[in-house]
N, C-alpha and C positions, 0 to 999 in steps of 0.2 A: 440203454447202452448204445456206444456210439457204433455204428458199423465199420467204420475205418479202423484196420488193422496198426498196428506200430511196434516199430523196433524200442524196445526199453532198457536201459540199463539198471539194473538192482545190483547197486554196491553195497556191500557186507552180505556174506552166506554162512551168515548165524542159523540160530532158531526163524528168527523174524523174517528175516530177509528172503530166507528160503522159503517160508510159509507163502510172504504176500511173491512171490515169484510163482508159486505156481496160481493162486488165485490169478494173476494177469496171462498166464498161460491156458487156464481153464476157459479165459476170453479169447484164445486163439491170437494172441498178439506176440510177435518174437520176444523173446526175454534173454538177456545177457545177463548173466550173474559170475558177478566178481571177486573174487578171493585172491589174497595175497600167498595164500597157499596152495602150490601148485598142485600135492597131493591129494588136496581134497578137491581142486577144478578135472582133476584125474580121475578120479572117483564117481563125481557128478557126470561126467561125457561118458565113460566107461561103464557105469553099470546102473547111472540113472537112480541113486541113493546119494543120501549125506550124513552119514549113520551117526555122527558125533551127536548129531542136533536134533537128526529126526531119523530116531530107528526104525526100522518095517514100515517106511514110507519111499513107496515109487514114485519119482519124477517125469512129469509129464516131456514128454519127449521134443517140447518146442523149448524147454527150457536149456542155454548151452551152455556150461562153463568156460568161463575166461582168467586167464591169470595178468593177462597184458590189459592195463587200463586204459590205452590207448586203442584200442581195438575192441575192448567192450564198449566205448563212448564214438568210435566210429559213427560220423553221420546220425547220431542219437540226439533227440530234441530234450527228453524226458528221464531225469535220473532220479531213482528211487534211494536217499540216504539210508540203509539200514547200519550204522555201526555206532557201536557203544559213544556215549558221549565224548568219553577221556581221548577218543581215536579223531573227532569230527575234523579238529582244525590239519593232523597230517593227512586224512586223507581230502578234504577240500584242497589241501596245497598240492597234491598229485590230480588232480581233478581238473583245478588251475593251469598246470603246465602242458596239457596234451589233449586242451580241446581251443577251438578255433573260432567257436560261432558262442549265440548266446543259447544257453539250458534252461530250464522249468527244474528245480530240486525240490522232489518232495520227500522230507526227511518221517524218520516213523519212530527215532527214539524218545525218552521220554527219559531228562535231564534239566541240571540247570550246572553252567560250569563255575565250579566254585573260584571265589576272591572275586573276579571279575562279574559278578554275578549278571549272567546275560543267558536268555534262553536261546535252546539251538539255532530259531531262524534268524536272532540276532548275530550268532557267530558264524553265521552264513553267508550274510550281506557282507560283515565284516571282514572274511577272507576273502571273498568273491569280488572280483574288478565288476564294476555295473557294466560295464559293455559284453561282457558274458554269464551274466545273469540274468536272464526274463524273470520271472518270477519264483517265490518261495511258496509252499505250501507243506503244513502240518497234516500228518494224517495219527488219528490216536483212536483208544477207547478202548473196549473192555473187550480183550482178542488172546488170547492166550495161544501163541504157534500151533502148540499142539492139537489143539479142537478147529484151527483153521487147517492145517495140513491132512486133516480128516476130511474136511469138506463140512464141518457143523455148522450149524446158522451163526452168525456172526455177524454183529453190525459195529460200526467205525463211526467218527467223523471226521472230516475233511475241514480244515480253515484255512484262509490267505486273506492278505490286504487286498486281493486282486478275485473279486468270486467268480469270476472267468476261469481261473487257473482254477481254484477249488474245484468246478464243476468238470475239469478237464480231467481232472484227477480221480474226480467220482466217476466220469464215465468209463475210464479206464479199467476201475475196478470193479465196479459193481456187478454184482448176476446174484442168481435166486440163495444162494449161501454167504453170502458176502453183502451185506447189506450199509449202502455210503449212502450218511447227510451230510450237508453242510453247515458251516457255521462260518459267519464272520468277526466273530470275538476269537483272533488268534491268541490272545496273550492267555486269556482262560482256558483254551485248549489244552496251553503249554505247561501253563501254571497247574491244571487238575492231573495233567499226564503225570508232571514229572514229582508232584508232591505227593501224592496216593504213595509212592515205592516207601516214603518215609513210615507212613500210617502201618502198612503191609509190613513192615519188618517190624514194629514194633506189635502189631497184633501174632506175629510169630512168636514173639519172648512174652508176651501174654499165654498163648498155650503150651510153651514150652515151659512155663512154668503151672503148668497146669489150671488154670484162672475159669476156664469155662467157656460158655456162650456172654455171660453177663455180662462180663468184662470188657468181652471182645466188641460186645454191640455199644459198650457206652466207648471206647477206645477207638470204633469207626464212626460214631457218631460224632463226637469231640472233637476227630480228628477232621472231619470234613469241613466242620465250624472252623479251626483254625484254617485250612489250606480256602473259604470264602474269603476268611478274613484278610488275609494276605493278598490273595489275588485279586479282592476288590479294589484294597489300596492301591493295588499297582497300577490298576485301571480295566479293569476285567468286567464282565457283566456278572454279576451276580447268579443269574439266572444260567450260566455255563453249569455252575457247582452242581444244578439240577440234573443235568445230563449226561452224555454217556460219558464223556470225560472228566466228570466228577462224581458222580454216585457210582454211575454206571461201574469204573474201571477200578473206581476204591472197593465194590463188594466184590469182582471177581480175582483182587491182588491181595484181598485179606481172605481171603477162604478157600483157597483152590493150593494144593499141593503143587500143580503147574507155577504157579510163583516161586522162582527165584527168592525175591524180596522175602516171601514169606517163610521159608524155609530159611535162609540164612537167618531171618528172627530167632526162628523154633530152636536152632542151635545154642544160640546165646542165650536165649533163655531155661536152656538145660545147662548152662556151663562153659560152653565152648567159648574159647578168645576168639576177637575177631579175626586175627589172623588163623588161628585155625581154623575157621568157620570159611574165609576168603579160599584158603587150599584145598578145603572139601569141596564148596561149590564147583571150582572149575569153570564158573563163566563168571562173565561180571555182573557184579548185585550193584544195581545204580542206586539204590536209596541211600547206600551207604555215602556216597561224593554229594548226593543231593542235600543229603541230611546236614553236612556241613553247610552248603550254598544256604539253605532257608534257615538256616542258623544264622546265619549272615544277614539276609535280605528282613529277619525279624528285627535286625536291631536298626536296619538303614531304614525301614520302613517304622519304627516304630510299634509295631505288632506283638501283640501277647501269642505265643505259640508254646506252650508247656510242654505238651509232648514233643514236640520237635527239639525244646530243649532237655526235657530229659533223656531223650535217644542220643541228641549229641554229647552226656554226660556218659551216659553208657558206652558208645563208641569210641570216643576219642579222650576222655580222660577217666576211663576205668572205672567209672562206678559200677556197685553192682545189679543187675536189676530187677531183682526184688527190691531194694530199695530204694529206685528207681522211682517204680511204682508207687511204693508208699508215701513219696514226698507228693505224687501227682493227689492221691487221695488223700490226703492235709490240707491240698489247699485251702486260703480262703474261702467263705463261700461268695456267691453271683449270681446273677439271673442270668437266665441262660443263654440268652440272646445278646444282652448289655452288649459285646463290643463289637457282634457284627452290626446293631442297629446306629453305636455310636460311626462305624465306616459310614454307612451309609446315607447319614445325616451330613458327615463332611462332604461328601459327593449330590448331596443334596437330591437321592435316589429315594 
């Protein structure tokens, strides 16, 4: 851990955002945490909670609410992205207008934005003038708010083009609960973070319809096969899918009651529409926006993805999913391997 203390800014005070704000407060480094709601930056300075996101969790007392973005990024070198993808590009453009020098943005969601299909640190560079942008950096993996705002052991990893910034980022974080690698295959970072949320809601509508463990372990297995195969195309290291932000982050988003993802499954798979499943949640369930994007990026790329495409039949054109299911177990048969070996003969790996 580095000994130099720092003023940080953590924009969005979700689940996330608030979790890794106190983890960098647990470091003794100032934390600005930002909300567009003034009530709840009221809440946070006043009684040191942020009950929406994290109930019967005290706030460490270095952590300050801000409602003014121009005064949480005051003199701040380092800003920590935490807000839903669909949110990125308006708040980059506030972000843009009331800072002066260049920043380090390390973002911590895990998306892909649909049509456009570009992952976050792409929409990053793209909003961002390079003259107030130093570098990008992805932080992801298998971290559920909940069991970090406890102080549970938890490990991440950290990726940039730049593994300077990476390592700047792990030092920030890291101590004995909170455990930061690195990694310099950004795209596979980005691509296991944000395509797990698809596998996860559909391993929800597996138990929601009551399926078992059986199902669920060929439904994460299958499914990780498809989100290599994807992201090797894209140009990903293979070897990412292996780690925490591909196995890693896929068994604790399919098995954990702490998922979103997984629970807005579990609804659908008992019945529920998806918009009534959206107005139960109450927060945003990203596999749902993802789940179109890798619908998308399977036909520009090429890529056989069945579950991805039978979730975005379920989602967006009303099938039902039980039947869902049952066209996936019809399929032809394969070997099991056949098409991530045939990627990786084209990439000559």
């Amino acid at each position: 851990m580095q000994d130099q203390k720092a003023a940080i800014a953590v924009v969005g005070a979700g689940s996330w955002g608030t979790a890794l704000a106190m983890v960098l407060a647990d470091n003794s480094h100032e934390v600005r945490l930002w909300s567009h709601n003034e009530v709840q930056v009221k809440e946070i300075n006043d009684c040191h909670t942020n009950k929406k996101y994290l109930p019967e969790i005290v706030l460490p007392d270095l952590i300050v609410g801000y409602a003014s973005l121009h005064e949480a990024l005051d003199g701040v070198d380092t800003v920590i992205l935490a807000v839903p993808t669909k949110a990125i590009r308006e708040v980059l453009g506030k972000i843009r207008g009331v800072i002066s020098s260049p920043i380090t943005i390390a973002h911590v969601s895990k998306g892909i934005e649909p049509d456009t299909l570009l992952r976050i640190s792409e929409m990053i560079k793209e909003e961002m003038p390079k003259e107030l942008l130093q570098d990008v950096v992805v932080l992801s993996g298998p971290s559920h708010a909940e069991e970090v705002s406890l102080r549970h052991p938890t490990t991440v990893t950290v990726s940039s083009e730049n593994m300077a910034a990476a390592e700047k980022i792990q030092d920030l974080f890291i101590n004995h609960n909170f455990r930061v690698y690195t990694n310099s295959d950004v795209i596979g970072v980005e691509i296991g973070g944000a395509l797990k949320n698809i596998i996860a809601l559909a391993a929800g509508i597996t138990d929601g319809l009551g399926y078992g463990d059986n199902a669920k372990a060929a439904l994460m297995t299958r499914g990780l096969a498809e989100i290599a195969r994807l992201g090797t195309k894209m140009g990903a290291n293979p070897l990412t899918f292996s780690g925490l932000t591909g196995i890693g982050d896929l068994i604790v988003t399919c098995t954990s009651v702490h998922s979103r993802n997984w629970r807005a499954g579990n609804l659908l798979g008992k019945g529920k529409t998806l918009d009534e499943v959206l107005d139960n949640m109450g927060m945003v369930v990203e596999g749902v926006r993802t789940t179109k994007a890798a619908y998308q990026l399977a036909k520009e790329y090429n890529v056989n993805m069945p579950i991805t495409a039978a979730l975005y039949d379920v989602l967006f054109n009303g099938k039902n999913a039980k039947d869902a299911v049952d066209v996936l177990m019809a399929r032809g048969k394969t070997h099991e391997m056949e098409d991530l070996v045939n990627v990786l003969d084209e990439r000559n790996i």
